[in-house]
N, C-alpha and C positions, 0 to 999 in steps of 0.2 A: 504494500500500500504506500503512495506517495506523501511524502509531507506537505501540509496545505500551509502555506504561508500567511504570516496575521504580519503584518504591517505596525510596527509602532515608533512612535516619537522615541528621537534619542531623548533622553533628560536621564537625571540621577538616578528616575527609579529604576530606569530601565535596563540602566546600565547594573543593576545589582541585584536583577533581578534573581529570585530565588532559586536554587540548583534544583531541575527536574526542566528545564527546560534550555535549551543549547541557539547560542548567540550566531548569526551568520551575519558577512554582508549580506549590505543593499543589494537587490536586483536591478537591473535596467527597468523591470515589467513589474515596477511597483505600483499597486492596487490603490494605494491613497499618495501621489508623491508629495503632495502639501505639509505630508506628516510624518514621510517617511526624511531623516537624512544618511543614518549609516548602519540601519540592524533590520532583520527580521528573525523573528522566535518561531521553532518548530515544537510540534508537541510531539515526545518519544513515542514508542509504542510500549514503552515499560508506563507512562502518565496515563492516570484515569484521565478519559473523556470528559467526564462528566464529577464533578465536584461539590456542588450545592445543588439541587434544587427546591423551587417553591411550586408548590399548588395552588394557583389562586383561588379564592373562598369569599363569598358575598356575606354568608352572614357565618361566622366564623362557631359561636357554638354548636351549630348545626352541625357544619363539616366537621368539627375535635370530635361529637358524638360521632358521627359517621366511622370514622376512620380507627375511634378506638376500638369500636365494637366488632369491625370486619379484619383487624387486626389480634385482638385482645390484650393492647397495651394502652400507656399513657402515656398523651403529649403532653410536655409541657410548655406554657404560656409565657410570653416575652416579648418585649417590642424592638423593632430595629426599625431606626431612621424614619419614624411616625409610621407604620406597616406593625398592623397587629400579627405576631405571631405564634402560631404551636408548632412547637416541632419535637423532630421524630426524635428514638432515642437513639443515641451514635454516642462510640467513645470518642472523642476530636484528639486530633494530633498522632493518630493509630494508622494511617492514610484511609480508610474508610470513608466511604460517601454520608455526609447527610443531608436532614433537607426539613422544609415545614411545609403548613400551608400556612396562606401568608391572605393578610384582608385591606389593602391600600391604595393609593391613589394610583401607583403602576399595575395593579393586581384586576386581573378580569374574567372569570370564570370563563370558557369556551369550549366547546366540541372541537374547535379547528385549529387549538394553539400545539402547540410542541408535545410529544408524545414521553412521557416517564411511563418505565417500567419498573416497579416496587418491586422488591424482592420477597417470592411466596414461599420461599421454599421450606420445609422440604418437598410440599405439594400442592401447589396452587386450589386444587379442590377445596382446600379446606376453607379457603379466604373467599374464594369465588361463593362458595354455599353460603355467604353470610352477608350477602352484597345487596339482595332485593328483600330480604329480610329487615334490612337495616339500611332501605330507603333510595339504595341503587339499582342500575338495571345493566344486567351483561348483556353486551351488544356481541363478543366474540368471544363462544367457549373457548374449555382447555382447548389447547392446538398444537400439536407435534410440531415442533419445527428443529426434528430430525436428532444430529447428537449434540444440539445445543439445549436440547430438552422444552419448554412447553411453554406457550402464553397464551393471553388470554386481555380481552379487556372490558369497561367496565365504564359506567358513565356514573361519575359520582354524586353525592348529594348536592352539589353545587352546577352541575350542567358540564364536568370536565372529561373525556374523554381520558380514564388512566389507564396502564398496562400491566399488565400480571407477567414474573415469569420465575418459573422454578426447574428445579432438573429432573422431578419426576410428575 
């Protein structure tokens, strides 16, 4: 797979940026050159893809029940940068993903935004059985997808389009 180039301003930060990501020249075929003068950063293939994410949520207790119930944990409640948040449980600093759902002036519930796939495992059935139960409706059973093992998705309390995926 090819490294997808991201564009960014030299300045201090950038120049120190954190190890897990490798400094190259400029290209001639820079994507922003107003902003580009002397780097672009690739992500390895040892670097998670995906780092944080949020769920957006319109009315935020609704969604915390939702999600503890089809999960069987708890989130917990915090706010970042005026964005009411719950989020998941995650040890931070362990490189593990986490993430919240999130209820703010960037935040907008949709069927057609960005696709997260939670993690069901050891078997997506068990999260998926407790979906329309607890106010959601699966749009896409379990689903083989072969030896990466199964997904599934799931339109949650809030109108979001989410995705299931486990290995058995």
């Amino acid at each position: 797979m090819a490294n997808i180039p991201i564009c960014v301003y030299e300045s201090a930060m950038w120049q120190n940026y954190p190890v897990g990501l490798s400094v190259y020249p400029c290209l001639s075929d820079c994507l922003v050159p107003h902003l580009c003068n002397t780097k672009y950063l690739f992500m390895k293939t040892t670097d998670n893809s995906l780092n944080w994410f949020e769920i957006s949520v319109a009315e935020m207790p609704r969604a915390k029940k939702f999600y503890e119930s089809i999960f069987g944990l708890a989130l917990e409640d915090g706010e970042v940068a005026g964005t009411q948040m719950a989020f998941f449980p995650t040890d931070g600093g362990n490189g593990k993903i986490g993430g919240a759902l999130a209820q703010g002036p960037f935040h907008k519930p949709s069927i057609d935004g960005s696709k997260v796939y939670l993690n069901a495992n050891p078997n997506l059935s068990t999260v998926l059985d407790k979906v329309e139960k607890s106010g959601g409706k699966v749009v896409l059973p379990k689903t083989s997808i072969g030896d990466f093992g199964y997904m599934a998705f799931f339109i949650d309390s809030e109108g979001n389009v989410v995705g299931l995926h486990s290995n058995n």
